[in-house]
Each structure stands twice: as structure tokens, then as C-alpha cells.
C-alpha positions in Angstrom: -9.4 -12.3 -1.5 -10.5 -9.0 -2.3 -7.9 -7.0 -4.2 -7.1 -3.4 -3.2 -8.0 -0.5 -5.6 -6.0 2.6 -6.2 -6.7 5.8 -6.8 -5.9 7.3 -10.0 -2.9 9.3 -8.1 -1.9 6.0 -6.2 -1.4 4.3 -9.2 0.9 6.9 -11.1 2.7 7.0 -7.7 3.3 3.5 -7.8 4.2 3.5 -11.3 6.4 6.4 -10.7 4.1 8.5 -13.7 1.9 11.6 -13.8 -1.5 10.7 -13.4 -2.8 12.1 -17.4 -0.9 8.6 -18.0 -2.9 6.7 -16.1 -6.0 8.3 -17.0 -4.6 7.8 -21.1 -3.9 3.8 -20.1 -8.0 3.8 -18.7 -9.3 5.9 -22.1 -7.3 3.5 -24.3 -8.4 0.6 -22.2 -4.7 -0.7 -21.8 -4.8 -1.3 -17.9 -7.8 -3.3 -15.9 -9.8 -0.6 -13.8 -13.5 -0.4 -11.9 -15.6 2.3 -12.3 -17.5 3.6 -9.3 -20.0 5.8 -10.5 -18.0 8.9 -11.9 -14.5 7.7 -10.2 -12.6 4.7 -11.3 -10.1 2.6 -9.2 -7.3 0.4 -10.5 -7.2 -2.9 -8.9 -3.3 -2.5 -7.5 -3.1 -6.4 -9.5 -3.7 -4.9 -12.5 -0.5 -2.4 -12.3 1.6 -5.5 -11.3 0.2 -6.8 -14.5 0.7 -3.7 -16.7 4.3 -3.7 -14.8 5.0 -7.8 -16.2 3.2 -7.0 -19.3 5.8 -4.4 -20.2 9.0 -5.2 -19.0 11.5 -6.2 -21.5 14.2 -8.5 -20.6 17.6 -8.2 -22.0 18.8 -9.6 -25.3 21.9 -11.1 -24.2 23.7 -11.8 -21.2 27.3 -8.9 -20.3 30.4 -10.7 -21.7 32.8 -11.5 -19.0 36.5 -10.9 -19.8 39.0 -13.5 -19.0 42.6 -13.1 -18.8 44.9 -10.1 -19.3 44.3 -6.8 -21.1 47.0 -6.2 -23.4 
């Protein structure tokens, strides 16, 4: 199944980022893209990836509190 590819201004959008950040991620080779001629696309796959590549879970779980407060 074919996978859709983004525009450079898609893929800030969906990443919620200006696009100089996604063109830095392509120049530093850091997030999968096809280049069409001059123009590239990101595969919208790859930003998923870059998305699970990056996130950071948390350390520890919140403390729940059980009886009174003093």
C-alpha cells in the first residue's frame, strides 16, 4: 500500500513546527524523505516514526496518596 507523502509545510503542520525544522531534519538526514527532482516529500510514516522515535516516556509512575492529610 502506497504511503502518502507530505509536503514540507504538511509535515511541520502535523508536527505542529515551522517548516526550517523540517527542512534541518531532511539536511541532517534525521527523518526518511523522497526527493522529486528539486522538491522532496516526507512519507507521512516516516513522521509517525520520527514521532515514536522521540517520545520519552515517564520515569516513574504519580504517587497516589492514601489516607488523611494531617
Amino acid at each position: 500500500m502506497a504511503d502518502r507523502l507530505l509536503t514540507v509545510a504538511e509535515a511541520a503542520e502535523q508536527l505542529g513546527t515551522g517548516e526550517r525544522f523540517i527542512r534541518r531534519l531532511i539536511a541532517e538526514r534525521r527523518i526518511r524523505y523522497v526527493k522529486i527532482g528539486h522538491p522532496v516529500r516526507i512519507p507521512e510514516s516516516a513522521v509517525g516514526e520520527y514521532v515514536d522515535a522521540h517520545t520519552v516516556e515517564p520515569l516513574r509512575r504519580i504517587r497516589v496518596r492514601y489516607g488523611k492529610a494531617a
